[in-house]
C-alpha positions in Angstrom: -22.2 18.1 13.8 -20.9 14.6 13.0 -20.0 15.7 9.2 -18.9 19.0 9.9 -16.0 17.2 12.0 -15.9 14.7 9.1 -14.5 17.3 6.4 -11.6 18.3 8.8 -10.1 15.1 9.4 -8.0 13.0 7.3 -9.1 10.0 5.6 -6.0 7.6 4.6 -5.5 7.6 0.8 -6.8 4.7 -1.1 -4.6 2.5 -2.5 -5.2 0.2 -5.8 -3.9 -3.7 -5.8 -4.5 -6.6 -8.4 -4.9 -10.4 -7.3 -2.6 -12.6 -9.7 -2.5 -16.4 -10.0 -0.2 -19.1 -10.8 0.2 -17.4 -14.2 0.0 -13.9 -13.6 -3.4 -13.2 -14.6 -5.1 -10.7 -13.1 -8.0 -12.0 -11.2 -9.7 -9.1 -9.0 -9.1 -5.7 -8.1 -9.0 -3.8 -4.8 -8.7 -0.4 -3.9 -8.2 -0.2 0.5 -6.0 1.9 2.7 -3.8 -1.0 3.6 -2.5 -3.8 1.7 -4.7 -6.9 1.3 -4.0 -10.1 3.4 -3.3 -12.9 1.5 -0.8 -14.3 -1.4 -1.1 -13.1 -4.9 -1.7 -9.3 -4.1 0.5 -6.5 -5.9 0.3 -2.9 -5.6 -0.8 -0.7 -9.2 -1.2 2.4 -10.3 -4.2 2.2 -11.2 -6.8 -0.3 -12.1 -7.6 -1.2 -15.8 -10.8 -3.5 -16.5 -9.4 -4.3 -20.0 -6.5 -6.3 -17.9 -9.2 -8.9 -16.1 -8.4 -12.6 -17.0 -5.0 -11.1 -19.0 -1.5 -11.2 -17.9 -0.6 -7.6 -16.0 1.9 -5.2 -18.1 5.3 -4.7 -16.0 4.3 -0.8 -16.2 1.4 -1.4 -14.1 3.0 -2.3 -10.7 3.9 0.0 -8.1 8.1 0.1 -7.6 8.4 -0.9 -4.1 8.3 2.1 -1.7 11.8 2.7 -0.2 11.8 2.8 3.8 14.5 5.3 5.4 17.4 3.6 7.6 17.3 4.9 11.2 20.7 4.7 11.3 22.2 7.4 8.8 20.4 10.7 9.5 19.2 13.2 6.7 22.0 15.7 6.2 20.8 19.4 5.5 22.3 20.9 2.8 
């Protein structure tokens, strides 16, 4: 009964995230739900193995999701 419920709930999307150091070299990867704690995480698109040990392209990070202001309203058009 247990699965049947399990393939009509939602399971929060998986995101992807490289660890950088000092220089900017990738040095893991991670794929969770939420953001990992600690310095030297950044959110990607997707994760390459040929960019281990190498610096990560500009193209390969995530543009930082915009949050909506609780103060200006959506306007229907």
């Amino acid at each position: 009964m247990q699965y049947l419920w399990s393939l009509f709930t939602r399971k929060p999307a998986l995101r992807q995230f490289a660890l950088l150091d000092s220089q900017g070299r990738c040095q893991a990867f991670k794929e969770c739900s939420q953001p990992p704690v600690g310095q030297g995480w950044v959110e990607i698109e997707e994760i390459r193995l040929s960019w281990m040990h190498r610096p990560l392209p500009a193209r390969a990070r995530v543009s930082p999701r915009a949050t909506r202001s609780s103060r200006h309203p959506v306007l229907a058009a």
